[in-house]
Every structure is written in structure tokens, then in C-alpha cells.
N, C-alpha and C positions, 0 to 999 in steps of 0.2 A: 587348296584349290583342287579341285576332282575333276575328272570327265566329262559330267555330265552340267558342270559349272561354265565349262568351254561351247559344248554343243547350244546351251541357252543364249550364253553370248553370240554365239554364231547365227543362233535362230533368229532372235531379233534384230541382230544390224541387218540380215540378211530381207529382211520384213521391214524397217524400215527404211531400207534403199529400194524395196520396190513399191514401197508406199507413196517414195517423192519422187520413184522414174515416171509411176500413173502419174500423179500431178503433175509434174514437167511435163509429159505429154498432152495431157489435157489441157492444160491453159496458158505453156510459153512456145509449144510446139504450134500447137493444133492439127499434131495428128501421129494415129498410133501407129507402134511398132510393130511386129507379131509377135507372137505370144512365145515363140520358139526363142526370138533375141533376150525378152526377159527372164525367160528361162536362163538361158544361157550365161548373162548377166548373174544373175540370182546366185546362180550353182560357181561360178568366178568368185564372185563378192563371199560367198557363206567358204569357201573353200581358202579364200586367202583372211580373212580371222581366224579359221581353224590352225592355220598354220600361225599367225602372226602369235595368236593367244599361247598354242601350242609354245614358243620358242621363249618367250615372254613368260611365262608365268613357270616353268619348269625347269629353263636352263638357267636365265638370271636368275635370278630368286623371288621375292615376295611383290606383290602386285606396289606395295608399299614402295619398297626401293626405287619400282619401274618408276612411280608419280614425281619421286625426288628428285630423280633425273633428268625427266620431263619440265621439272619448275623450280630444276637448279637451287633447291633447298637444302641447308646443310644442317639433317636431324641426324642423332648419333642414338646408335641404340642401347642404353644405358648397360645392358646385362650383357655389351657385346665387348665394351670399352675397361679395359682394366687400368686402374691406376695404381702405381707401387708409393705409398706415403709414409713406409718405415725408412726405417735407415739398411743403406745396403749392407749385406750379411760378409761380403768378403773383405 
């Protein structure tokens, strides 16, 4: 996972939260914000996946691990798991 893998994820959440703050305003509100708040909003939202993606995908390890955690699945990763089937040497 690279840099520029993060900035895309941040691009779009960041674009689609202000895709459903316009519709929320437009038709549960009815009535807008200025343009400054969803900036604001925008540049919060895209600033904290940077970091979230950031902490997640580089300090735990594989985005894989993050899902298992998430949905409490218990996958083992074969080439990580050693098993001794001889007989012990001492």
C-alpha cells in the first residue's frame, strides 16, 4: 500500500461525504450551508482518513488483518504458521 493509494482513499470519502452533505441539505434540511462550513467539513473529513488510513495500513499491518479484526474471522496465514511434525531432536 503506497501514498498515493491513501490520498485516493481520502479523495473519495472526502467527495462522497460532501456529495450526501449536498443532499442532506437539499431535501432533509432545506436549506444550505455556506460554502466555507463544507469546506471546512471537507478538509476535517479528508484530513482524518489520512490519518486513520495512515495508522491502519502501516503500523498494524495489511489492510487484510485490519478486515479480520473487524469481522472477528479467524484466518491463519499459512506461510506464517509453522508446525514441528518430526520427532523432537533432544
Amino acid at each position: 500500500m503506497d501514498i498515493e493509494t491513501i490520498f485516493l482513499l481520502g479523495f473519495f470519502t472526502t467527495a462522497c461525504f460532501l456529495i450526501l452533505q449536498i443532499i442532506k441539505m437539499k431535501y432533509v434540511d432545506n436549506e444550505y450551508k455556506p460554502l466555507k462550513e463544507l469546506v471546512i467539513d471537507g478538509v476535517i473529513v479528508f484530513t482524518s482518513t489520512m490519518i486513520s488510513a495512515y495508522g491502519v495500513l502501516y503500523m498494524n499491518g495489511s489492510f487484510k488483518d485490519f478486515m479480520n479484526v473487524i469481522t472477528e474471522s479467524k484466518t491463519l496465514d499459512p506461510a506464517a504458521a509453522q508446525v514441528f511434525t518430526d520427532t523432537p531432536g533432544f
